[in-house]
N, CA, C and O of each residue as an XYZ file, in Angstrom:
352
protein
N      14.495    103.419     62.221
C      13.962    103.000     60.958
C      13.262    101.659     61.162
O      13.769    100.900     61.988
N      12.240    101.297     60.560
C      11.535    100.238     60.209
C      12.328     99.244     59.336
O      12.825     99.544     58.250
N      12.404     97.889     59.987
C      12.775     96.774     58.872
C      12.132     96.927     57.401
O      12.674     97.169     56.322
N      10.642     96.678     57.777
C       9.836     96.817     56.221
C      10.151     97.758     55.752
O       9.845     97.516     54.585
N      10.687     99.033     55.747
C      10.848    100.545     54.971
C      12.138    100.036     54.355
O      12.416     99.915     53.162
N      12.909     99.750     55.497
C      14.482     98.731     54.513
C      14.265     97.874     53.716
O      14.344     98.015     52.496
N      13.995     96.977     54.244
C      13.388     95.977     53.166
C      12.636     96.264     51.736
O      12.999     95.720     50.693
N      11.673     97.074     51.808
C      11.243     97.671     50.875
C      12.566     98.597     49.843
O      12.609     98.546     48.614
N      13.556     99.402     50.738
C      14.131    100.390     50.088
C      14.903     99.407     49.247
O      15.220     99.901     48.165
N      15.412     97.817     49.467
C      16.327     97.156     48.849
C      15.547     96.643     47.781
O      16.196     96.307     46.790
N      13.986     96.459     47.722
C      13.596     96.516     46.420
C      12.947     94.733     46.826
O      12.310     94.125     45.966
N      13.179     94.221     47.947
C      12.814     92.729     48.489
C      11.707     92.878     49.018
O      11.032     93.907     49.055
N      11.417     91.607     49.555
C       9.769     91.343     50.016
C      10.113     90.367     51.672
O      10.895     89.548     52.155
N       9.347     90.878     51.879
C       9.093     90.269     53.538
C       7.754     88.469     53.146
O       6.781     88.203     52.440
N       8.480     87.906     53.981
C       7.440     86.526     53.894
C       5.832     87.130     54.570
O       5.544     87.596     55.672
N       5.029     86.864     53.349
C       3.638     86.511     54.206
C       3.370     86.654     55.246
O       2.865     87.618     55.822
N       3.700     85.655     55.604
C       3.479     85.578     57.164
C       4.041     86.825     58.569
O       3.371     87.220     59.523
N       5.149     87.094     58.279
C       5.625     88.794     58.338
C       6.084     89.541     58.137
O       7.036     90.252     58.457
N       5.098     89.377     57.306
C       5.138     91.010     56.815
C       3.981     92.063     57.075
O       3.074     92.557     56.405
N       4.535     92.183     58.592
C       2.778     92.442     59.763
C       3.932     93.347     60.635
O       5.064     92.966     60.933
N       3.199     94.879     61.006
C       3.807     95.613     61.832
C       4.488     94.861     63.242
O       5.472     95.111     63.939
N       3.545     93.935     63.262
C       3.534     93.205     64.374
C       5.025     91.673     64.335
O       5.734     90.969     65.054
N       4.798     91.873     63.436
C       5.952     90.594     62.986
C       7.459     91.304     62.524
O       8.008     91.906     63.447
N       8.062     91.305     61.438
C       8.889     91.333     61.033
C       9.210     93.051     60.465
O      10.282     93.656     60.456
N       8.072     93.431     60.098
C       7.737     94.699     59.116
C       8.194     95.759     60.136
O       8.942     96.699     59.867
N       7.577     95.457     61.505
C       7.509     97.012     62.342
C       8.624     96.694     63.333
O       8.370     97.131     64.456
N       9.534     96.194     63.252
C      10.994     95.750     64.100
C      11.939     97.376     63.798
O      12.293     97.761     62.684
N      12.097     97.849     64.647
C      13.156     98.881     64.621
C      14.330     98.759     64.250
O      15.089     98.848     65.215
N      14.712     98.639     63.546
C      16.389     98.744     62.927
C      17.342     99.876     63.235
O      16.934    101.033     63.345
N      18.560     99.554     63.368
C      19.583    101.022     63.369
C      20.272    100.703     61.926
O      20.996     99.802     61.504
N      19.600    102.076     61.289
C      20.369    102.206     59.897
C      21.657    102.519     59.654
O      21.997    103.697     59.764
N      22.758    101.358     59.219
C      24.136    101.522     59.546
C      24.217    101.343     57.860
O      25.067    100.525     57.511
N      23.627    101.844     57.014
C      23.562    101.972     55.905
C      24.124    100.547     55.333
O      24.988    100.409     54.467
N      23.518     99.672     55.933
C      24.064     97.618     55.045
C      22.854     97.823     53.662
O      21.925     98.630     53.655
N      23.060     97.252     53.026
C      22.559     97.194     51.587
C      22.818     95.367     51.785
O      23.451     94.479     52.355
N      21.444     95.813     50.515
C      21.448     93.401     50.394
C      22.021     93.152     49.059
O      21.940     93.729     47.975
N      22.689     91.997     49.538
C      23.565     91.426     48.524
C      22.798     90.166     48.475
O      22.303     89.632     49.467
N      22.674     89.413     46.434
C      21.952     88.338     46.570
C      22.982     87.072     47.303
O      24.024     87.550     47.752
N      22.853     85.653     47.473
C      23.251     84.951     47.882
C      24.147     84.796     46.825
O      25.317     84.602     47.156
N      23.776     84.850     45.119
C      24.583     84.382     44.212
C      25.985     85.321     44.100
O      27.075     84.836     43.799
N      25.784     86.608     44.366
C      26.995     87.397     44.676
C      27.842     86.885     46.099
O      28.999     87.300     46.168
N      27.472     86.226     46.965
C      27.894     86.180     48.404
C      28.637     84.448     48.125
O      29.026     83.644     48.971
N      28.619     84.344     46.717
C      29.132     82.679     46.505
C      30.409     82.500     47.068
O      31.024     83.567     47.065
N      31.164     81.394     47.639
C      32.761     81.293     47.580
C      33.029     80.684     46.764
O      34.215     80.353     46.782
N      32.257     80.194     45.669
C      32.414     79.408     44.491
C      31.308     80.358     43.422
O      30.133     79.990     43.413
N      31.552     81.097     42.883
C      30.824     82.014     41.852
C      30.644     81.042     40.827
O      31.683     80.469     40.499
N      29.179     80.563     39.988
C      28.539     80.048     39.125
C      29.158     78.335     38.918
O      29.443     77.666     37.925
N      29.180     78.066     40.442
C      29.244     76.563     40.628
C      27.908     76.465     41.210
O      27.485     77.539     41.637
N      26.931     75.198     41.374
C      26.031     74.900     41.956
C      26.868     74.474     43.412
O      26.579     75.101     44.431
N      27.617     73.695     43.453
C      28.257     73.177     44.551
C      30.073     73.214     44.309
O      30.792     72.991     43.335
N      30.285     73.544     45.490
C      32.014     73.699     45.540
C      32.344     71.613     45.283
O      31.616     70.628     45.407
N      34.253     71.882     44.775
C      34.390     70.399     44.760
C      34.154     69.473     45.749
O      33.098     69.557     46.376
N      34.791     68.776     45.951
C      34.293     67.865     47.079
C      35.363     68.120     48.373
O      35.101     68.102     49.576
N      36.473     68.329     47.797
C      37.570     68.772     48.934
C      37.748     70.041     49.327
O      38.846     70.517     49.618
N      36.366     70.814     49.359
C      35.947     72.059     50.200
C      34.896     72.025     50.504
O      34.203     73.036     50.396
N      34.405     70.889     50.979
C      32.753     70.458     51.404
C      33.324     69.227     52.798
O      34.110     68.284     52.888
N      32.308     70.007     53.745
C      32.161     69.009     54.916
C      32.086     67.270     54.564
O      32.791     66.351     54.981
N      31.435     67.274     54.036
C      30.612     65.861     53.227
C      32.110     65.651     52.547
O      32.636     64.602     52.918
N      32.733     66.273     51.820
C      33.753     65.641     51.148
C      34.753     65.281     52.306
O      35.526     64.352     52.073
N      34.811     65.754     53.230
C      36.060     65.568     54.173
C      35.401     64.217     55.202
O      36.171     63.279     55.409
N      34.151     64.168     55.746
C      34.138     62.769     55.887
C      34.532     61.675     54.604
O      35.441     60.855     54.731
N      33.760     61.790     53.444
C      33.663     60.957     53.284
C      35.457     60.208     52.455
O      35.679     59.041     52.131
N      36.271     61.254     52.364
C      38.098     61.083     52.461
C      38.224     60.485     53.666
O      38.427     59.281     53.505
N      38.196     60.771     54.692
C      38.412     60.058     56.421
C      37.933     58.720     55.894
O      38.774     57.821     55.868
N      36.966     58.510     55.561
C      36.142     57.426     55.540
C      37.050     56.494     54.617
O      37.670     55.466     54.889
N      36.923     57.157     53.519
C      37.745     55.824     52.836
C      39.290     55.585     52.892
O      39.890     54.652     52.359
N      39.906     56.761     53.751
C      41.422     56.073     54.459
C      41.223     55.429     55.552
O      42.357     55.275     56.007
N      40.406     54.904     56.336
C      40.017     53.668     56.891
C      40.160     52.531     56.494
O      40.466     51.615     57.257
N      39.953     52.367     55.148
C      40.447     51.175     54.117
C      41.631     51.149     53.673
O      42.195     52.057     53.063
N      42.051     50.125     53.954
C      43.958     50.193     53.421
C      43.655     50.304     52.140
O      44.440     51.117     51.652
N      42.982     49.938     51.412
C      43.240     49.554     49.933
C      42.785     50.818     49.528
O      43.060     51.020     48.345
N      42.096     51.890     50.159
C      42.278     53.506     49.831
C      42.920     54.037     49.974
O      42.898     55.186     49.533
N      43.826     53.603     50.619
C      44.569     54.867     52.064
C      46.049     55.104     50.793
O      46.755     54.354     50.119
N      45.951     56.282     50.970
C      47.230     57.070     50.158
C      48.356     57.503     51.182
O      48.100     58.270     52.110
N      49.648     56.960     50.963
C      50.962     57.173     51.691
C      50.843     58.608     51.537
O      50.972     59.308     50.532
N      50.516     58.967     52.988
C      51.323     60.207     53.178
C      52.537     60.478     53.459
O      53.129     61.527     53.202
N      53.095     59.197     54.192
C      54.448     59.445     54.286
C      55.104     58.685     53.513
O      54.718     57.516     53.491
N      56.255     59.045     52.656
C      57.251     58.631     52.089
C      58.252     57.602     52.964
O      58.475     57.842     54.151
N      58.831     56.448     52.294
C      60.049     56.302     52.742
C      60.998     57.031     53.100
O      61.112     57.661     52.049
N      61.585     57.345     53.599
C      62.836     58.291     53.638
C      62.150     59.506     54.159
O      62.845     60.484     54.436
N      60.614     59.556     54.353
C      60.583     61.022     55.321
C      60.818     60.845     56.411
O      60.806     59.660     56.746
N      61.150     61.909     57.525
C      61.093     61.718     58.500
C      60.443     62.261     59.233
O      60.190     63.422     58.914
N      59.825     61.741     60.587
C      58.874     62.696     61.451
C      59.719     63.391     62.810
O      60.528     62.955     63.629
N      59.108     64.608     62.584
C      59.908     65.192     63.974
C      58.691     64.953     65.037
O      57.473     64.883     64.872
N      59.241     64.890     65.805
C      58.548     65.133     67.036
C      58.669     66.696     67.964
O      59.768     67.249     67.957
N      57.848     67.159     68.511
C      57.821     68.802     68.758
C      58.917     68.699     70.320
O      58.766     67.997     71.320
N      59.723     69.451     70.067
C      60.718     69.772     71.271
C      60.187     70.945     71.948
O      59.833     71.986     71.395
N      60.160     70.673     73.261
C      59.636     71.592     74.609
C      60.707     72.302     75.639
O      60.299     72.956     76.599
C-alpha cells in the first residue's frame, strides 16, 4: 500500500512539500490496519493545555532548583525518622 492512499483513507493531508510520489506520498507501507488518532485524543492530560508542573520536565528542574536554597528546601526527613541503609 501507498502512504498517500493511507493517508488519504484517514481523511488527512500530506505537507506540500510531500506530498510527491517521490517524497512522502509514494513510500510503501505494510498495512497493519493502524488508524490515526488526533494528538488531542493521544493527551495524558485530556483538555489541559499543559499538565501541572509536577509532571513536567521543567517542573522537576525547576523543584531541584529551588531545594538548593535552604530557605526552600522542605524536610523530607522527619525527626524521629530513620534511615536504613541497604544490607548485602
Amino acid at each position: 500500500m501507498r502512504f498517500g492512499d493511507w493517508v488519504d483513507g484517514q481523511g488527512q493531508r500530506i505537507e506540500q512539500l510531500y506530498d510527491t510520489e517521490s517524497r512522502e506520498r509514494g513510500n510503501l507501507v505494510v498495512d497493519i490496519g493502524a488508524t490515526y488518532d488526533a494528538p488531542q485524543e493521544l493527551a495524558c492530560f485530556p483538555g489541559q493545555d499543559h499538565p501541572a508542573p509536577e509532571y513536567t520536565f521543567q517542573g522537576w528542574i525547576d523543584a531541584t532548583l529551588d531545594d538548593r536554597d535552604p530557605a526552600n528546601r522542605t524536610n523530607r526527613v522527619r525527626a524521629g525518622d530513620v534511615a536504613l541503609a541497604p544490607s548485602f
